[in-house]
C-alpha positions in Angstrom: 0.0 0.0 0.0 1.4 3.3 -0.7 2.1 5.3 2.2 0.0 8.0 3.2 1.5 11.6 4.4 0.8 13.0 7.7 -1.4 16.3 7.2 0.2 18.1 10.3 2.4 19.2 8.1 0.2 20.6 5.9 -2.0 22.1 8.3 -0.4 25.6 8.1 -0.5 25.2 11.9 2.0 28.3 13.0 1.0 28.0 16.9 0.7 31.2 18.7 2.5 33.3 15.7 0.2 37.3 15.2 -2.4 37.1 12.7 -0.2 38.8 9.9 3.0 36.5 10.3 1.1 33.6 10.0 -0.3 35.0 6.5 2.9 36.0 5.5 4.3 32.3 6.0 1.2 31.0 4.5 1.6 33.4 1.1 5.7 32.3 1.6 4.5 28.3 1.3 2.4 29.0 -1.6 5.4 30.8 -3.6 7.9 28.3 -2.9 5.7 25.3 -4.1 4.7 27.5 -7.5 8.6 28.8 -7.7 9.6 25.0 -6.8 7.4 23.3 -9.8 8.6 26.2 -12.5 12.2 25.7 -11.3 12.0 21.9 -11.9 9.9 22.7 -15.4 12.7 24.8 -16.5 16.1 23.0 -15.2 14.2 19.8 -17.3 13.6 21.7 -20.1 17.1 23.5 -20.4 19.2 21.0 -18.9 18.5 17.5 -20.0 21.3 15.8 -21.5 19.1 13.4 -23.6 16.9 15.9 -25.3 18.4 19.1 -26.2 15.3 21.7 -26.0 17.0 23.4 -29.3 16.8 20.3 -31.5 13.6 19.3 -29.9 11.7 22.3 -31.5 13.8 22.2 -34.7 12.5 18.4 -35.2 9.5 19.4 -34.1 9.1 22.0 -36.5 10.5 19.7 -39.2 8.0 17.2 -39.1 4.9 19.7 -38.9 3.8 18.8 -35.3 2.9 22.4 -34.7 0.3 22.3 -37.4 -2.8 23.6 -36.4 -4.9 20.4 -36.8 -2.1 18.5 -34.9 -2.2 20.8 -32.0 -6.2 21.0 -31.7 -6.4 17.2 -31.6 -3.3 16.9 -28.5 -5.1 19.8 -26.7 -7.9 18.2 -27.4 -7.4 14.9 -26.0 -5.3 16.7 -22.6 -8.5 18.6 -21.9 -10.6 15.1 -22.1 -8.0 13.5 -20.3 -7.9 16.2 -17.5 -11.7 16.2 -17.8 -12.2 12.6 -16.5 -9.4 12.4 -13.8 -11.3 15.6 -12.6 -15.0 13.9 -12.9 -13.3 10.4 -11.0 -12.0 12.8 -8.1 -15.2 14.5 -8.2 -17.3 10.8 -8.1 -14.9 9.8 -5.4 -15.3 12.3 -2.9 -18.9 12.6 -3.1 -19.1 9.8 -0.8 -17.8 12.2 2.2 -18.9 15.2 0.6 -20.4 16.6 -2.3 -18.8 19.3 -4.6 -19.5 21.1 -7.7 -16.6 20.4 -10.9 -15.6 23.3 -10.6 -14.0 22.2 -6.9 -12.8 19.2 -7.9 -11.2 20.7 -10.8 -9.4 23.3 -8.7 -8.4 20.3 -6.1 -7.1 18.1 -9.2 -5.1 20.9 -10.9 -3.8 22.5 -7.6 -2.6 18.8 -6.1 -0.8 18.3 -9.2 1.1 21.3 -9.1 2.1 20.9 -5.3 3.0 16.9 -6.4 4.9 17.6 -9.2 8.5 17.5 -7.3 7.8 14.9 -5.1 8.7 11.4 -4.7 5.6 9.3 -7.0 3.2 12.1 -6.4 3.0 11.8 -3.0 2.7 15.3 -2.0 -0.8 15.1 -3.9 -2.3 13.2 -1.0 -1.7 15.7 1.1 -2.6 18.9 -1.2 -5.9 17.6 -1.7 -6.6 16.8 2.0 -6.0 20.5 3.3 -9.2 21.8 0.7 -11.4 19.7 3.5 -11.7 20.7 7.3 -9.5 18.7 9.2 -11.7 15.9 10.8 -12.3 14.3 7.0 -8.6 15.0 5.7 -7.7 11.0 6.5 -11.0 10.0 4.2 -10.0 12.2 1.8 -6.5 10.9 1.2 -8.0 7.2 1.4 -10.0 8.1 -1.2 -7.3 9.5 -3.6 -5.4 6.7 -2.7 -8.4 4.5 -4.3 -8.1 6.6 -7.1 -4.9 6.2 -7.8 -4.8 2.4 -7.0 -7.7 2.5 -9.7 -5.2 4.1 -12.6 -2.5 1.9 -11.3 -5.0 -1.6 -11.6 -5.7 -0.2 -15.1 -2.0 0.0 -16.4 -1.3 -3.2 -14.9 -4.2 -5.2 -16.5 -3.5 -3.8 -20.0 0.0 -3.8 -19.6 0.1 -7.0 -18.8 -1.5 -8.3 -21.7 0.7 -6.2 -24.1 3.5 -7.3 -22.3 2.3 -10.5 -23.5 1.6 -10.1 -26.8 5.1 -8.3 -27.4 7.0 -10.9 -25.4 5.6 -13.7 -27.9 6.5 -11.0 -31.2 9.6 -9.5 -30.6 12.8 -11.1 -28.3 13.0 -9.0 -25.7 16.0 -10.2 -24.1 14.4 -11.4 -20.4 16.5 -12.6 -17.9 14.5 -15.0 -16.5 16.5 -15.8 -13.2 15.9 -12.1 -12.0 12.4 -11.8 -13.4 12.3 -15.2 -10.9 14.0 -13.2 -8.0 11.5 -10.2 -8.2 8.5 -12.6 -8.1 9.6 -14.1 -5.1 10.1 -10.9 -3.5 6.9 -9.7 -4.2 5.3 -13.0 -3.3 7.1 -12.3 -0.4 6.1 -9.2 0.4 2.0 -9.9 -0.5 2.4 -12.5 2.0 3.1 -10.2 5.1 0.9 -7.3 3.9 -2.0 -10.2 4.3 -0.5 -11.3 7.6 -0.7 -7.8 8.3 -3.9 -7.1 7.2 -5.1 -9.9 9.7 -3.8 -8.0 12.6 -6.3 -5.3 14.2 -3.5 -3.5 16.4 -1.6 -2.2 13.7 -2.5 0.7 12.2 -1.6 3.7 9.5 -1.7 7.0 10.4 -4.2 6.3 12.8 -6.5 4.4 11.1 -6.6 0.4 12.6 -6.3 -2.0 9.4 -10.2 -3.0 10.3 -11.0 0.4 9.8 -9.5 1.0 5.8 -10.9 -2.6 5.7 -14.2 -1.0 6.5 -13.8 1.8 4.8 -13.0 0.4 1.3 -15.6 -2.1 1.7 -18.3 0.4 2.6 -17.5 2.4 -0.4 -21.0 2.3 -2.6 -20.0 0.0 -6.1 -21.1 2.5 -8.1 -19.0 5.4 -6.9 -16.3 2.4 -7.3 -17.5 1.1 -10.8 -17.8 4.6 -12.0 -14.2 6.1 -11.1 -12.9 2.0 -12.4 -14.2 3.2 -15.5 -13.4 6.5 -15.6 -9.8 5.1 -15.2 -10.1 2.9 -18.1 -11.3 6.1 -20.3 -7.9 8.0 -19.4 -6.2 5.2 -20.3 -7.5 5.0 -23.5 -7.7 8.6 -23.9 -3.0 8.9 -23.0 -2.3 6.0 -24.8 -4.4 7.0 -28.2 -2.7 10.6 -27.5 0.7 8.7 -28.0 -0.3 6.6 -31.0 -1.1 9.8 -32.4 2.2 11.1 -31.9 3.7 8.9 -33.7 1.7 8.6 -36.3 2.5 12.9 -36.6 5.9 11.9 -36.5 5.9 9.7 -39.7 5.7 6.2 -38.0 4.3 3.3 -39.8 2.8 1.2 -36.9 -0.7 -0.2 -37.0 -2.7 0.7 -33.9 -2.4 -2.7 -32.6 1.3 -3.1 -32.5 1.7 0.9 -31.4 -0.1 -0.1 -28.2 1.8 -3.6 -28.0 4.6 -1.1 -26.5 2.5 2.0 -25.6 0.8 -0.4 -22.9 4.0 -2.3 -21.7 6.4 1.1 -21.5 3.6 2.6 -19.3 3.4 -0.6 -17.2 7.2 -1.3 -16.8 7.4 2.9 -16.0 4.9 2.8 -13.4 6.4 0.3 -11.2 9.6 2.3 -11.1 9.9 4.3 -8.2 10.9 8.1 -8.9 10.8 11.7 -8.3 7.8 12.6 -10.1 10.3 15.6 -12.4 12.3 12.4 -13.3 9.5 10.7 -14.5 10.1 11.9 -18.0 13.7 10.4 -17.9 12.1 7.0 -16.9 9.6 6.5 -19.4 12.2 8.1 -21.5 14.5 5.4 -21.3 11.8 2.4 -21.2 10.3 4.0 -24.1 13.5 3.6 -26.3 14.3 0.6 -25.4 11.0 -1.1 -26.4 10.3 1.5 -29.5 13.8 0.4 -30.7 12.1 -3.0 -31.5 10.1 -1.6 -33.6 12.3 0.5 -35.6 11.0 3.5 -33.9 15.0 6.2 -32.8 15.7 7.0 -30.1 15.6 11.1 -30.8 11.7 10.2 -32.0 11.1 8.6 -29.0 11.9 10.7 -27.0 10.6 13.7 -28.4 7.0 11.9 -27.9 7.6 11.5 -24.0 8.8 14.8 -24.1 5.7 16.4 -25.3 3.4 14.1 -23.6 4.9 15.1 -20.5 4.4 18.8 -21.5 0.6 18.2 -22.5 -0.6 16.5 -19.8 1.5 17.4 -16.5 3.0 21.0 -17.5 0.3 22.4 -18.7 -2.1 21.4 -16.1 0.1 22.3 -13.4 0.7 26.1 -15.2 -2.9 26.4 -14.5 -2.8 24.5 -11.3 -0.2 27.0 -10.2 -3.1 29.9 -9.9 -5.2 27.9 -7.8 -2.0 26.8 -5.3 -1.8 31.3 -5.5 -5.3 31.6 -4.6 -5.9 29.1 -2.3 -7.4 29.3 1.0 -7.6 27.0 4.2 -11.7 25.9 5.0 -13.4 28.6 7.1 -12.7 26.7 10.2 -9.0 26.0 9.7 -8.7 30.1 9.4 -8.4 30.8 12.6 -5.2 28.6 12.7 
């Protein structure tokens, strides 16, 4: 289970600090997580070794991905992308609280600006939590966290099976014996987090394991079926986006044997751990290695994840970035 950050420190709780210092540190948080994400933004941008930012506009330019009907369709398919992880967010928390889209749009865009330097997101958890007065804030980040366990269930079923399918085309070049190793681990490590499960006295944050038993279990099936398939739209929704990417770029792949290694990249990706920043450089170098099966270069490649990455987490978090500016503790978390 991924671990879930304590809100204290979110909490903006300054003790017995005057009124106007304890704005001033608030304002001071809120600038240093906007400067923070635009810092990171940049330093990728200007300083990454794979990609030089001056070739990657000249290719760009070269192979017309700046035509008008090319960037309609990609702004296109971010804003429906965006669109659903907004409405799942918005179906999930409706069963502590109800809000309107425009909340949960706020919420969505906001957390991912405050996440986008942190370790796997993690800081999202947390950004979303402090929207909602404090005595909800550990249902709330439960509730993301079923989210996000939602997206992750998604990638690994259809991973799977194109991991499959491009195992039994192409030779990958497995090494079995540490493919072997990583089983057992995670056999392993199943087998205490059931042992754990079975044991009432532990507990997360200070919720007992019977209790986020409970919890998921009371959660109504169709807030769960909903944001399930709400999930399996964004998938569809990324990975067509990257298909189409390719195809701007020149490559002959059918759509079958594009997602063959659209599906497995994001699956073998996903289960590395990294600083969320990084996360281009990850897919980066899964991405070449499995699109260099198919004759796809590296420069191509990585181009893609480049602009992926700008589409659907940079521009987001750009307008995420006004909402971090703008935002406000609840009414009775003022007073703090």
């Amino acid at each position: 289970m991924e671990i879930i950050p304590n809100t204290h420190i979110y909490s903006m709780n300054f003790g017995g600090l005057p009124y106007k210092t304890k704005q001033f540190f608030f304002v001071l948080i809120k600038l240093s997580i906007v400067v923070g994400a635009f810092y990171f933004i940049y330093n990728k941008l200007a300083n990454n070794q794979d990609l030089d930012f001056h070739d990657f506009i000249q290719y760009l330019s070269h192979n017309g991905v700046f035509s008008i009907k090319n960037v309609s369709i990609l702004l296109f398919l971010t804003i429906f992308n965006w669109f659903f992880e907004i409405l799942k967010w918005k179906t999930l928390i409706s069963y502590i609280k109800t809000i309107s889209f425009k909340n949960a749009f706020e919420q969505s865009l906001g957390a991912l600006t405050a996440s986008l330097f942190t370790p796997n997101r993690i800081g999202e958890y947390g950004a979303k939590a402090i929207y909602f007065n404090s005595e909800i804030r550990k249902k709330v980040m439960l509730l993301n966290l079923t989210g996000n366990m939602m997206q992750m269930t998604v990638t690994v079923i259809f991973g799977s099976i194109g991991l499959l399918l491009m195992h039994s085309t192409y030779d990958m070049n497995i090494n079995y014996f540490r493919i072997t190793k990583l089983l057992l681990i995670v056999i392993v490590m199943l087998g205490f987090a059931i042992f754990g499960l079975q044991q009432d006295r532990f507990k997360i944050k200070g919720f007992s394991l019977e209790k986020l038993k409970s919890f998921f279990k009371e959660l109504p099936l169709t807030i769960e079926l909903t944001a399930f398939g709400l999930s399996i739209l964004r998938y569809l929704i990324f990975s067509f986006q990257f298909y189409f990417l390719l195809h701007s770029f020149g490559i002959d792949l059918t759509y079958f044997n594009a997602m063959m290694v659209i599906t497995s990249m994001y699956l073998l990706s996903s289960v590395i751990p990294s600083i969320f920043i990084f996360d281009v450089i990850i897919k980066g170098s899964v991405a070449v290695y499995l699109f260099s099966m198919v004759g796809v270069d590296e420069f191509t490649t990585l181009s893609i994840i480049m602009i992926m990455w700008l589409l659907n987490f940079v521009l987001p978090s750009i307008f995420g970035s006004y909402y971090v500016l703008n935002f406000n503790l609840p009414k009775t978390e003022n007073s703090l």
